[in-house]
C-alpha positions as a Markdown table, in Angstrom:
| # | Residue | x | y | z |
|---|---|---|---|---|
| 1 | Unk | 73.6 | -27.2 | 33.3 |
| 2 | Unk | 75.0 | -28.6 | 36.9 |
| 3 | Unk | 71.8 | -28.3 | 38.1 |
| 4 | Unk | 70.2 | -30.5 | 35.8 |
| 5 | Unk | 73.4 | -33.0 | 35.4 |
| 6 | Unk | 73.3 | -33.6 | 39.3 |
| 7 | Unk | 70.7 | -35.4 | 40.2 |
| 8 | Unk | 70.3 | -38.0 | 37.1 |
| 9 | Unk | 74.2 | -38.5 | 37.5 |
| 10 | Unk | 73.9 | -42.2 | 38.4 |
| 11 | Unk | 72.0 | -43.0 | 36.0 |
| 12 | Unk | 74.2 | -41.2 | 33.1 |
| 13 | Unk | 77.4 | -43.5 | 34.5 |
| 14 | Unk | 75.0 | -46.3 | 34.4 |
| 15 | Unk | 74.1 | -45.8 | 30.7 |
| 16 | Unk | 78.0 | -44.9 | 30.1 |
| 17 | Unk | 79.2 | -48.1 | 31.2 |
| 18 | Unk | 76.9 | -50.3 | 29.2 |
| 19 | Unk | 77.7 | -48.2 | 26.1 |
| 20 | Unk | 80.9 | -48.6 | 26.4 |
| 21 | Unk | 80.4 | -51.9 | 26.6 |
| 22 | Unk | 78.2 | -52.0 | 23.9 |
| 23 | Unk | 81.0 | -50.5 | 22.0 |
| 24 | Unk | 83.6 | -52.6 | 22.5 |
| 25 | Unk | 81.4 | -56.0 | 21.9 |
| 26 | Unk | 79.6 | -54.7 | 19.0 |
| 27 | Unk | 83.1 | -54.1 | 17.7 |
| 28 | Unk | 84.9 | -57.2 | 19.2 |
| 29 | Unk | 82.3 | -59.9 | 18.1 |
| 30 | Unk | 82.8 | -59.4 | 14.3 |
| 31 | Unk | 86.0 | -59.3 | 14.3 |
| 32 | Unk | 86.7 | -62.4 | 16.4 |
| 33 | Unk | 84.4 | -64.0 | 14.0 |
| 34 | Unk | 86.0 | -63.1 | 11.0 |
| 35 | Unk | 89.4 | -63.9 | 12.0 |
| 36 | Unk | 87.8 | -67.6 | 13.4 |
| 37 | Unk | 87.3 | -68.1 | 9.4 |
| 38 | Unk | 83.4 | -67.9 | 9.5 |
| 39 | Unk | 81.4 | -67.0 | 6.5 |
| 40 | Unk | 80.0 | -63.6 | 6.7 |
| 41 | Unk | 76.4 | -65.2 | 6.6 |
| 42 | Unk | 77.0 | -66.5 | 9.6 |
| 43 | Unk | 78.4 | -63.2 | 11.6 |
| 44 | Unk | 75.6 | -61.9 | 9.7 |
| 45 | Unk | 73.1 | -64.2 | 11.9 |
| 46 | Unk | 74.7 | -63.4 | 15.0 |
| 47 | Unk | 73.4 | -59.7 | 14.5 |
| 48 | Unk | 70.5 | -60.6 | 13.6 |
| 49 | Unk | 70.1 | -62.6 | 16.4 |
| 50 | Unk | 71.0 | -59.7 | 18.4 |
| 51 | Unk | 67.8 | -57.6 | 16.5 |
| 52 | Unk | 65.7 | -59.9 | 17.4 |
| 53 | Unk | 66.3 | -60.2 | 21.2 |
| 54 | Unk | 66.5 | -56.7 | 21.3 |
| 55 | Unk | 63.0 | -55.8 | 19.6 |
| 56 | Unk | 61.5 | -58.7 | 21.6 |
| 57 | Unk | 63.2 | -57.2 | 24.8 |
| 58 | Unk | 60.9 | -54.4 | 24.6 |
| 59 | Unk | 57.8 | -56.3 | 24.5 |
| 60 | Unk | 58.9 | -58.8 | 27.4 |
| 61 | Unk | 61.0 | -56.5 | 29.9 |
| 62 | Unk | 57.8 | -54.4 | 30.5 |
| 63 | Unk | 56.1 | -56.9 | 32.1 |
| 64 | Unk | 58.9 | -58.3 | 34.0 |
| 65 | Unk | 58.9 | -54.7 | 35.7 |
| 66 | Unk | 55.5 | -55.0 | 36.7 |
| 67 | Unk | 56.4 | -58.0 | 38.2 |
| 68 | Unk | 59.5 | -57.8 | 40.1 |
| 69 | Unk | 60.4 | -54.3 | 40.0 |
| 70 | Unk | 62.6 | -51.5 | 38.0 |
| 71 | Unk | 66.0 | -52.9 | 40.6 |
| 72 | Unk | 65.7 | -56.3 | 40.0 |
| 73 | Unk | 64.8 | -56.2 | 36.7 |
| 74 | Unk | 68.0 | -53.8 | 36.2 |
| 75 | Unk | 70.1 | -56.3 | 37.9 |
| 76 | Unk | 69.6 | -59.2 | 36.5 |
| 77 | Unk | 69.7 | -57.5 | 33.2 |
| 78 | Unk | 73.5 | -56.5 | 33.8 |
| 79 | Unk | 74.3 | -60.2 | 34.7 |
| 80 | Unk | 73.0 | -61.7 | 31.8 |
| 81 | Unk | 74.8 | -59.3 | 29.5 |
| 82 | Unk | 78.0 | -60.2 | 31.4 |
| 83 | Unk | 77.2 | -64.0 | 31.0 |
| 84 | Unk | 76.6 | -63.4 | 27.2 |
| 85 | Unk | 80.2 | -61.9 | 26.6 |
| 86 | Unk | 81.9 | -64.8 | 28.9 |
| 87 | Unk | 80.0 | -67.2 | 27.0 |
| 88 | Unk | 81.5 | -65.9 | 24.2 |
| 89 | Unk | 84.9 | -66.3 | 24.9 |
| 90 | Unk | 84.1 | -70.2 | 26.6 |
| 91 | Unk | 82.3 | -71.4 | 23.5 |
| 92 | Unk | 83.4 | -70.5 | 20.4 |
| 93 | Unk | 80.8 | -71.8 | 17.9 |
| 94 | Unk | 79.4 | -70.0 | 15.4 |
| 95 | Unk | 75.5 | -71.3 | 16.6 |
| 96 | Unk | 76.4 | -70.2 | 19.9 |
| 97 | Unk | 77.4 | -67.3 | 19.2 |
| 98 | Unk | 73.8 | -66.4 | 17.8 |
| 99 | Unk | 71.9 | -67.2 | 21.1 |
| 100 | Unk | 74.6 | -65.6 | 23.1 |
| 101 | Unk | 74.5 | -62.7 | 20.8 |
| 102 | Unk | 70.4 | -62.5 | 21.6 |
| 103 | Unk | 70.9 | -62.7 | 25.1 |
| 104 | Unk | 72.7 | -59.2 | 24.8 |
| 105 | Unk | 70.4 | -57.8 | 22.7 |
| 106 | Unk | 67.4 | -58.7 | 25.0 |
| 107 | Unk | 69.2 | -57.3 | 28.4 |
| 108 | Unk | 70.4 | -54.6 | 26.4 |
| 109 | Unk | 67.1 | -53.4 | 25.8 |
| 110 | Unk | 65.2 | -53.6 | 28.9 |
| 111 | Unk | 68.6 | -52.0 | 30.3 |
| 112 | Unk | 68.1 | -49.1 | 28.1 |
| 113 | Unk | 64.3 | -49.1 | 29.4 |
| 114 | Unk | 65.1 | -48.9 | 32.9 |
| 115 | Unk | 67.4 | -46.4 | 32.7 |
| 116 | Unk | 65.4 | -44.1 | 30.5 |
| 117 | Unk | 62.4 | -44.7 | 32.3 |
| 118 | Unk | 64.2 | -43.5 | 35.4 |
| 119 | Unk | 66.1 | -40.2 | 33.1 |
| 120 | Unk | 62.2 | -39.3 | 32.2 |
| 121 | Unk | 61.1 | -39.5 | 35.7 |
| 122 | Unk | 63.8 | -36.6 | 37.3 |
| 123 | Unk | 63.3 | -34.8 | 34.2 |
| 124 | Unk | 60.8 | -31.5 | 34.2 |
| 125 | Unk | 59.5 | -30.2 | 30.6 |
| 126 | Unk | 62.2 | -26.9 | 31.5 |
| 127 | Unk | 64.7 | -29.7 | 31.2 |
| 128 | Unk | 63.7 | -32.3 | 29.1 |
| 129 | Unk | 65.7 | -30.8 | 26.0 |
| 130 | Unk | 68.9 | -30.1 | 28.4 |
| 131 | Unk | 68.7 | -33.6 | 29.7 |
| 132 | Unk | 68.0 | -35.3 | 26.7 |
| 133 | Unk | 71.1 | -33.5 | 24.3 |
| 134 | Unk | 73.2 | -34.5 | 28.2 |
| 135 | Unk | 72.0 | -38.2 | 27.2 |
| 136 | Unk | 72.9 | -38.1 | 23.9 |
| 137 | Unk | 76.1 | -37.1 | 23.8 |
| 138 | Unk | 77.0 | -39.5 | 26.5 |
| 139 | Unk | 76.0 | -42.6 | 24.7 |
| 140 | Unk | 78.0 | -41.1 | 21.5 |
| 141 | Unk | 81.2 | -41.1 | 23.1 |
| 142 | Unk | 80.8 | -43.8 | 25.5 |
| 143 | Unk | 80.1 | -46.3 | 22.5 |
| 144 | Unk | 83.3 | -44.4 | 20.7 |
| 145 | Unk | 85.1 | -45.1 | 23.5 |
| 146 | Unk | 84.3 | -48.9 | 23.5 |
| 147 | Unk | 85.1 | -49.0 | 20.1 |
| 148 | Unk | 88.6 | -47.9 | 20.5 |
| 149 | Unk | 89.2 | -50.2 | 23.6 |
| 150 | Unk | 89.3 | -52.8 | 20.7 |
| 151 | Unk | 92.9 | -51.9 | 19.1 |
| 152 | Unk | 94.6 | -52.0 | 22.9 |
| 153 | Unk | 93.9 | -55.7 | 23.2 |
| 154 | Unk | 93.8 | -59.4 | 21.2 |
| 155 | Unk | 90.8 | -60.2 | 19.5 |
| 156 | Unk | 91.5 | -64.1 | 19.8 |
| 157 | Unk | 92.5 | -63.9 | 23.6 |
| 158 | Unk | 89.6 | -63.8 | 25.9 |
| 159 | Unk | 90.8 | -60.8 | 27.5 |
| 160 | Unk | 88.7 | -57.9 | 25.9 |
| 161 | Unk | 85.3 | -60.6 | 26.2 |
| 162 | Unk | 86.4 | -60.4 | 30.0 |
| 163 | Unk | 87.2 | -56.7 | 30.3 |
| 164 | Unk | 83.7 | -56.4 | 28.2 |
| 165 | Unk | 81.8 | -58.2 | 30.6 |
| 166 | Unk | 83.4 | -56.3 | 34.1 |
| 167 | Unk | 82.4 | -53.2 | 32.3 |
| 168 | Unk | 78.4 | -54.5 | 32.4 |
| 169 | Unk | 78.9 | -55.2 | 35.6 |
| 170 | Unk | 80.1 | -52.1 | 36.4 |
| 171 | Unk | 76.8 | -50.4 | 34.8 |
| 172 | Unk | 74.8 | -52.3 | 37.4 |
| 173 | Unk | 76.7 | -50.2 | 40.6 |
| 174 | Unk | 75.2 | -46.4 | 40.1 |
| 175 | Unk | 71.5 | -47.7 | 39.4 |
| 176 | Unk | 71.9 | -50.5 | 42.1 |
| 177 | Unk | 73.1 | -47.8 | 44.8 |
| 178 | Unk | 70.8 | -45.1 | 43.5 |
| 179 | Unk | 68.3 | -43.6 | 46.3 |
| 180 | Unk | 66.3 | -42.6 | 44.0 |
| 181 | Unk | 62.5 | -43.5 | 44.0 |
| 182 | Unk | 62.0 | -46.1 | 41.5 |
| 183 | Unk | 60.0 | -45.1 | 38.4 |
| 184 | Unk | 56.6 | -45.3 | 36.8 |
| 185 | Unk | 55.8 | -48.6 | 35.1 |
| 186 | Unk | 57.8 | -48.6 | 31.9 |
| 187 | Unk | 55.9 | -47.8 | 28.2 |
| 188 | Unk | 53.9 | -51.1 | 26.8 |
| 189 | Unk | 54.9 | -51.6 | 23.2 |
| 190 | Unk | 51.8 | -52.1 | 21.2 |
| 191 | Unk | 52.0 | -52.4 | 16.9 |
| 192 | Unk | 49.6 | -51.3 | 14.7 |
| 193 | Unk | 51.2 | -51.8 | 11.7 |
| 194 | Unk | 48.0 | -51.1 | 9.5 |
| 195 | Unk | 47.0 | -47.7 | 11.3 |
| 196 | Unk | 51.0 | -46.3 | 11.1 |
| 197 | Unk | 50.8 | -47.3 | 7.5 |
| 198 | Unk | 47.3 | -45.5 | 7.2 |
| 199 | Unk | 48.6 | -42.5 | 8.9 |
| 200 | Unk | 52.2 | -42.4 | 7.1 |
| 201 | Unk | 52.9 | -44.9 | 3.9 |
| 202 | Unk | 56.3 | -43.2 | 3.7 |
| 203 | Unk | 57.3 | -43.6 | 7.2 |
| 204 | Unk | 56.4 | -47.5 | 7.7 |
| 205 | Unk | 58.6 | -47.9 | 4.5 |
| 206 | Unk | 61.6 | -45.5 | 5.4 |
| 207 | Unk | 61.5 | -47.5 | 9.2 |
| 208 | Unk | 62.0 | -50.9 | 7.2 |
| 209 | Unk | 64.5 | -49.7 | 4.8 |
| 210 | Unk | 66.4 | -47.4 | 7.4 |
| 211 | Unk | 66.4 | -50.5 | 9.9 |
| 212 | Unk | 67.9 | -52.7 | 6.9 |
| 213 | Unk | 70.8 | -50.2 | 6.3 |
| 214 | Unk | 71.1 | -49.5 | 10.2 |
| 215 | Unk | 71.6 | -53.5 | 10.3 |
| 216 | Unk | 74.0 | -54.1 | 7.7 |
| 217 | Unk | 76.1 | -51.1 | 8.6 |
| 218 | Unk | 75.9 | -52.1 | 12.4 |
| 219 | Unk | 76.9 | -55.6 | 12.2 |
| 220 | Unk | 79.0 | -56.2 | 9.2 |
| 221 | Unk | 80.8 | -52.6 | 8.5 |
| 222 | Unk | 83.8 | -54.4 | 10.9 |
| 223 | Unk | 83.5 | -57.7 | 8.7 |
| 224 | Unk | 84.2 | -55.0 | 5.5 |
| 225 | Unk | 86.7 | -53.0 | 7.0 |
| 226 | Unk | 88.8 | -56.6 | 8.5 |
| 227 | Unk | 88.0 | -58.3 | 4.3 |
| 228 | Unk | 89.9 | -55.1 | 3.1 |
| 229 | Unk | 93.0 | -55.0 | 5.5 |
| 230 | Unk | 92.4 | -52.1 | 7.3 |
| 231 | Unk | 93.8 | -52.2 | 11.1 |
| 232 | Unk | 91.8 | -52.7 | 13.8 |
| 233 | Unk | 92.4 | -48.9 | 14.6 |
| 234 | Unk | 91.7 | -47.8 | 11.6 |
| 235 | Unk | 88.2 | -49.5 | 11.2 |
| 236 | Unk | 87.1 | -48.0 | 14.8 |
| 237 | Unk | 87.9 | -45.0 | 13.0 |
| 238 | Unk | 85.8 | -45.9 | 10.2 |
| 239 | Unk | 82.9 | -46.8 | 12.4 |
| 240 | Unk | 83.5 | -43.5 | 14.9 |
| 241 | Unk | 83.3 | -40.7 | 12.0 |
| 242 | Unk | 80.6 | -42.0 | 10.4 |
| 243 | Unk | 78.9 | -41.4 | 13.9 |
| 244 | Unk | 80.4 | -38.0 | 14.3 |
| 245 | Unk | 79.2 | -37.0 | 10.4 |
| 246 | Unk | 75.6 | -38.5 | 12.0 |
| 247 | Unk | 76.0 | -36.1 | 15.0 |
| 248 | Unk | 76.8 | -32.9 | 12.9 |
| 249 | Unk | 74.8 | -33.7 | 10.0 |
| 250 | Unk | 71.1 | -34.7 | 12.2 |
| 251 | Unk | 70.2 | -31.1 | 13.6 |
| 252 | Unk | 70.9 | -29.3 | 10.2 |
| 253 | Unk | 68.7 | -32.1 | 8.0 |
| 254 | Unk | 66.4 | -31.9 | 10.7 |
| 255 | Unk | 65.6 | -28.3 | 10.5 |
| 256 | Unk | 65.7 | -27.9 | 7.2 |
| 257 | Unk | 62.9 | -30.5 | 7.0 |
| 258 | Unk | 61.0 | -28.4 | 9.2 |
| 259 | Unk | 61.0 | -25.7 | 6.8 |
| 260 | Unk | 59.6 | -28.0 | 3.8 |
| 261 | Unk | 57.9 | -31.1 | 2.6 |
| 262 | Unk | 59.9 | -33.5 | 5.0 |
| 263 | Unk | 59.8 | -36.2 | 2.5 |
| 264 | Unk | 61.9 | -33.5 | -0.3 |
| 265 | Unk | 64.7 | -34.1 | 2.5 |
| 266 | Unk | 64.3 | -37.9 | 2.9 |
| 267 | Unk | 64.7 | -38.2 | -0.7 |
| 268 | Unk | 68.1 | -35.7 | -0.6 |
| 269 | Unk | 69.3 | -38.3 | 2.1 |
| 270 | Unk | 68.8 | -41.3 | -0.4 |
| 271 | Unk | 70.4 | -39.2 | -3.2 |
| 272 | Unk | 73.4 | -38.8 | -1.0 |
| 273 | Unk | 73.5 | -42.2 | 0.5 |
| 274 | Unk | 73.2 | -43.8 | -2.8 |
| 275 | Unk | 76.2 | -41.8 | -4.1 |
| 276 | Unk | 78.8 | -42.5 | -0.9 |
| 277 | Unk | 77.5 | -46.1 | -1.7 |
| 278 | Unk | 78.5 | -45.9 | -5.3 |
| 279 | Unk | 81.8 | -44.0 | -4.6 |
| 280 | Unk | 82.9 | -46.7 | -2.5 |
| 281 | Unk | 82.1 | -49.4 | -4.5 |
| 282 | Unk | 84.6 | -47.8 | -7.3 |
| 283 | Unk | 87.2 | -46.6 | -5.2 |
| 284 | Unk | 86.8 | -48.8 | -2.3 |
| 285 | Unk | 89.3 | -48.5 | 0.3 |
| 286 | Unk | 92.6 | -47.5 | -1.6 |
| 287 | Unk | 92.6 | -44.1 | -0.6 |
| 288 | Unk | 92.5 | -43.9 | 3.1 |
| 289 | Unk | 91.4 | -40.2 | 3.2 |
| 290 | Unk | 88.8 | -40.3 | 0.8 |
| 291 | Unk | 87.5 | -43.5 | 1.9 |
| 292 | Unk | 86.7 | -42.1 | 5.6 |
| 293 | Unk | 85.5 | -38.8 | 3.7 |
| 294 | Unk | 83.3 | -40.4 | 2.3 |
| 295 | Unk | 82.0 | -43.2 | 5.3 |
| 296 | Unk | 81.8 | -39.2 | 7.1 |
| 297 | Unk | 79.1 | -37.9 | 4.6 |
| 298 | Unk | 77.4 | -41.7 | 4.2 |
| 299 | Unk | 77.1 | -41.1 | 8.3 |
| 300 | Unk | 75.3 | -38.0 | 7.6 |
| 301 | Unk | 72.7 | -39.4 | 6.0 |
| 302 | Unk | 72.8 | -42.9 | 7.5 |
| 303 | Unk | 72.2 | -41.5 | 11.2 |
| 304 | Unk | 69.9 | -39.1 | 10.5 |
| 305 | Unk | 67.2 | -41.0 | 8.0 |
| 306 | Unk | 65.0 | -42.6 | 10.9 |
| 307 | Unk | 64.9 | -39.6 | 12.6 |
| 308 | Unk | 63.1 | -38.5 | 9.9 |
| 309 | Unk | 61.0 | -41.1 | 9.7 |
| 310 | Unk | 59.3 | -40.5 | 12.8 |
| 311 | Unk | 59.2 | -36.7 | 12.1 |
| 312 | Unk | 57.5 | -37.2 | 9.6 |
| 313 | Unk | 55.2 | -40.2 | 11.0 |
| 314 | Unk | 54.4 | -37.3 | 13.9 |
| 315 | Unk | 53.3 | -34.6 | 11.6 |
| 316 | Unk | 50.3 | -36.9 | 11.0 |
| 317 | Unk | 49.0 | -38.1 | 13.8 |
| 318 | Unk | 47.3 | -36.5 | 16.7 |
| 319 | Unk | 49.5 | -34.9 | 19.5 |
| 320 | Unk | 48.8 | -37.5 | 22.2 |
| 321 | Unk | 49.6 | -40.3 | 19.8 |
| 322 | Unk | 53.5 | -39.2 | 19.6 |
| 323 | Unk | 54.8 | -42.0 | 22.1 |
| 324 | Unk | 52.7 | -44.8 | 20.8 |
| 325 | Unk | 53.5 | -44.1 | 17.3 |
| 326 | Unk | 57.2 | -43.6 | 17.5 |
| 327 | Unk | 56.9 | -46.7 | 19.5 |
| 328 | Unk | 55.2 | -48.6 | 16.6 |
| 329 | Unk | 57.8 | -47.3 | 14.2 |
| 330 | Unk | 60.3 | -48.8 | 16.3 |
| 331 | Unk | 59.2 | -52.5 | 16.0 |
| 332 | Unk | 59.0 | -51.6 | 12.5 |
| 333 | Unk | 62.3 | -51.0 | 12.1 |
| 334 | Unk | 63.3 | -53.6 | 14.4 |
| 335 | Unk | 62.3 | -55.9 | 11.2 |
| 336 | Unk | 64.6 | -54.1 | 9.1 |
| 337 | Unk | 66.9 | -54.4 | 11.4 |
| 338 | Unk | 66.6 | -58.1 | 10.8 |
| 339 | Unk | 66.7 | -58.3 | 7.4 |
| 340 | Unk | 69.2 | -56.1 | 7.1 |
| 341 | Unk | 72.0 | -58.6 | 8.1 |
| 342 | Unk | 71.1 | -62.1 | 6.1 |
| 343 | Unk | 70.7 | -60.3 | 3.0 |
| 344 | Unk | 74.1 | -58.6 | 3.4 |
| 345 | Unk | 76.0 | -61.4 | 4.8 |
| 346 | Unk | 74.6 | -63.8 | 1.8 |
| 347 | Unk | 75.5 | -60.9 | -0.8 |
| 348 | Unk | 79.0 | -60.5 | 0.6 |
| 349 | Unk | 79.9 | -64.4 | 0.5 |
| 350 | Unk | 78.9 | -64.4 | -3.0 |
| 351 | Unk | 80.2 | -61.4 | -4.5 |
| 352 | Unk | 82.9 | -59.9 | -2.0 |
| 353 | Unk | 82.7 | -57.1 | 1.2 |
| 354 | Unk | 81.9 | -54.8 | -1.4 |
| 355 | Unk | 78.5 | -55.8 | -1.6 |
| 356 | Unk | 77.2 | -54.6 | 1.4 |
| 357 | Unk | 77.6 | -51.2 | 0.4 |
| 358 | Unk | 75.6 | -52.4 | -2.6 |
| 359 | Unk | 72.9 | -53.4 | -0.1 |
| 360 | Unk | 72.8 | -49.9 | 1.6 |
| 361 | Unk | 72.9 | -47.8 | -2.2 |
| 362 | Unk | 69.8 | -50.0 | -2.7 |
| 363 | Unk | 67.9 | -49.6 | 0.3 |
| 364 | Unk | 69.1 | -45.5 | 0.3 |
| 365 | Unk | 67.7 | -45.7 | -3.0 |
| 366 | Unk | 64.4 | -47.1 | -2.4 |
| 367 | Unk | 64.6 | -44.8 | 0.8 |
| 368 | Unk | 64.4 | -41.7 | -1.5 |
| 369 | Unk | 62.9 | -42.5 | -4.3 |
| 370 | Unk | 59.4 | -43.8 | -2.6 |
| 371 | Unk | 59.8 | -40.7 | -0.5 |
| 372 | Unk | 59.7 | -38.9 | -3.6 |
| 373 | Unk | 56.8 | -40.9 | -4.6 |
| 374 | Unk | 55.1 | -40.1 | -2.1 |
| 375 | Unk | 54.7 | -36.4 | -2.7 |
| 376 | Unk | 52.4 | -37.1 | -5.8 |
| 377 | Unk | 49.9 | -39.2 | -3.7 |
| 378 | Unk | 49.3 | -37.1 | -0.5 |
| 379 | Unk | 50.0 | -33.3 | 0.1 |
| 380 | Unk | 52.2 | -32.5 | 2.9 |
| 381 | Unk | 50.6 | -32.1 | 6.5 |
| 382 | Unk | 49.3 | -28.5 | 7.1 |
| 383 | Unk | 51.9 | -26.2 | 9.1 |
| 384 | Unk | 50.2 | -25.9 | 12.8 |
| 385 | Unk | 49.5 | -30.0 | 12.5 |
| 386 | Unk | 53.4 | -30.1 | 12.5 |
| 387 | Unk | 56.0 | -31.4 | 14.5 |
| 388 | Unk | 59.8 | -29.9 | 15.5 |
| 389 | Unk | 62.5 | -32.3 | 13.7 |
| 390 | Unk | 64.5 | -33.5 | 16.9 |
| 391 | Unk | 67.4 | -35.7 | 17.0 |
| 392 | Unk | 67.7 | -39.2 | 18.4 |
| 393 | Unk | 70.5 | -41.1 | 19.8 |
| 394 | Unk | 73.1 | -41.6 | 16.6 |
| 395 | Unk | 74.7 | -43.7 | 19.3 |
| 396 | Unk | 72.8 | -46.7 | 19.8 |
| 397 | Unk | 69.2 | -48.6 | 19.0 |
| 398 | Unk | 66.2 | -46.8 | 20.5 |
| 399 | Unk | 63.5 | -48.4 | 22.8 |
| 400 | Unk | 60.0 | -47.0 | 23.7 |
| 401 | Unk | 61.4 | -45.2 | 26.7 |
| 402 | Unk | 63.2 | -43.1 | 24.5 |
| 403 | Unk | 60.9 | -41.5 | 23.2 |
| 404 | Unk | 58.8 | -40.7 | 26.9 |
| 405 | Unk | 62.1 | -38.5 | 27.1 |
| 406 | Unk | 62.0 | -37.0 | 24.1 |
| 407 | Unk | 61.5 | -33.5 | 24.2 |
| 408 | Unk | 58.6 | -33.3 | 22.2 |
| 409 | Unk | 56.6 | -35.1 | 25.0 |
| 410 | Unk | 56.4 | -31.4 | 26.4 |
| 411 | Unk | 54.9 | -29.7 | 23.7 |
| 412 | Unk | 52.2 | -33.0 | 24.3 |
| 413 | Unk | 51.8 | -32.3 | 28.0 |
| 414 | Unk | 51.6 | -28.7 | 27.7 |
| 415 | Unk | 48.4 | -29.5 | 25.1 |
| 416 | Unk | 47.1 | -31.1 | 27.3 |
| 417 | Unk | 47.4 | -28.7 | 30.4 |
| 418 | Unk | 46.5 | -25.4 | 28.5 |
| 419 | Unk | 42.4 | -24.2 | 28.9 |
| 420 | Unk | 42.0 | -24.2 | 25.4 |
| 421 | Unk | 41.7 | -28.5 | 25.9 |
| 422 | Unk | 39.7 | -28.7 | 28.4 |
């Protein structure tokens, strides 16, 4: 385990700063904005903002590489997310917030780029799997963390926007002093949204409708948990063991959907979604325990679900395509991701914080139920063509790079090595 932690250590402290970061901002910014008075349409745009930087970033960042190189690139990145959370706490505007809120998302993304791209050149195939479960559980508690940096300070001070912003420029120090030979040119996002739908109907739809719930839960779970007087401790909790329930709940949904028609589980995971939504709808937040019980088993699902996606997407397609069609998937549900938020935010200021957890019931439902579909109009994939379920970052938004370090990219390369291909 040392062995392989060692020499990709900077780059792990790297990715740990700007989670925690990401954290304590994703946490901070709706709550500021709730308690400036702002209608949850309008937090609701600043996310969305955000998704749209962000999928954009991994189009755009690419090419800056090329350009200027994976250290420059990296470094200018880092400022501009620290600019973005001190122009947060020198303009307070709900417009501005938006384009500030984009600026993140966009160096967010190519920050993630360059690190992974880096992580997936020290890797080998022997520990691809070690380094990637090392990764994930780093960005797990690292955004945890952040999120419980929230409760020590004032939302309505600039003190935690500052703090934020140091802790981006921290990110910047391991990867800037790094010896390490820079990386390959990073993954170039292409979209074929007709060809992934050709290959996978189910999965193009599950990205869209898990991107949706992955936006409203993301952005405006803090605006519900502020509406219904919980602390600010109390909704980091809220937001943390729905994570954890994603963690525990990932691997065991995953393999299971190994060992059947993957889309019988994707419709299990709508069934459950759909019920946590309902059962807080009734009993909202009035029972403490049961109310976190139940945001622990919604995590289960609500984590898990794109994983499944592109599982499922994979068992498809040809070996060699796996990167460039998780890839596609992930602009897909960088559009759900989008919508997500609006729709939400408009629901909410019309019929109370309760609604959003109509929106997800909805979209979990649709989730299952044209899984479900799906299994009278297409047999599933034949056993050798299949892929090993493996689980993705519950922690934070994927970019193209993460799925170069996926482990499945050995099973790809080794294809491609034995004599049998050749």
């Amino acid at each position: 385990m040392a062995s392989s932690i060692v020499p990709i250590a900077s780059l792990l402290l790297s990715a740990f700063f700007m989670l925690l970061a990401s954290g304590l901002s994703g946490y901070l910014i709706p709550l500021r904005a709730v308690q400036e008075g702002w209608s949850t349409f309008e937090i609701s745009m600043i996310g969305t903002g955000y998704a749209v930087a962000f999928t954009a970033g991994c189009f755009i960042v690419p090419r800056l590489v090329l350009r200027v190189g994976h250290v420059r690139v990296f470094a200018v990145l880092a400022a501009l997310m620290s600019i973005s959370l001190l122009m947060h706490a020198l303009i307070v505007d709900s417009l501005a917030w938006i384009a500030f809120r984009g600026l993140a998302g966009f160096s967010i993304a190519g920050g993630y780029m360059v690190i992974e791209s880096w992580l997936n050149e020290r890797v080998t195939n022997e520990t691809r799997g070690t380094v990637f479960s090392i990764y994930m559980v780093v960005a797990m508690l690292a955004l945890m963390a952040g999120q419980f940096m929230v409760p020590l300070g004032n939302p309505m001070t600039a003190t935690l926007f500052m703090v934020c912003a140091i802790i981006y420029a921290l990110a910047l120090m391991p990867t800037g002093l790094s010896s390490a030979q820079s990386p390959q040119p990073l993954t170039q996002v292409s979209v074929d949204v007709r060809g992934l739908y050709y290959k996978s109907p189910a999965a193009v739809v599950g990205a869209v409708l898990a991107g949706v719930i992955a936006g409203a839960w993301h952005n405006l779970a803090p605006v519900f948990a502020q509406s219904n007087g919980l602390s600010t401790a109390t909704g980091a909790t809220m937001l943390a063991i729905a994570m954890i329930g994603g963690a525990l709940f990932q691997i065991p949904l995953g393999r299971l959907s190994d060992r059947m028609d993957r889309r019988y589980m994707m419709m299990v995971a709508g069934i459950i979604g759909t019920c946590m939504c309902l059962f807080t709808l009734i009993v909202g937040t009035s029972g403490i325990f049961l109310f976190l019980l139940s945001m622990f088993l919604l995590g289960s699902v609500l984590f898990p679900i794109y994983s499944l996606v592109v599982a499922h997407a994979n068992d498809y397609a040809q070996a060699d395509e796996f990167v460039s069609v998780s890839s596609g998937l992930l602009i897909v549900y960088g559009v759900g991701t989008m919508l997500g938020p609006p729709i939400s935010g408009l629901l909410m200021d019309q019929f109370g914080s309760r609604a959003l957890f109509a929106v997800i019931g909805v979209s979990f439902a649709a989730y299952g139920g044209y899984a479900y579909y799906r299994t009278f109009r297409r047999p599933q994939a034949e056993e050798e063509e299949r892929v090993d379920f493996q689980a993705i970052p519950v922690a934070r938004a994927q970019t193209p790079q993460t799925y170069e370090l996926d482990p499945r990219v050995e099973l790809v390369s080794e294809d491609e090595q034995s004599p049998d291909s050749q």
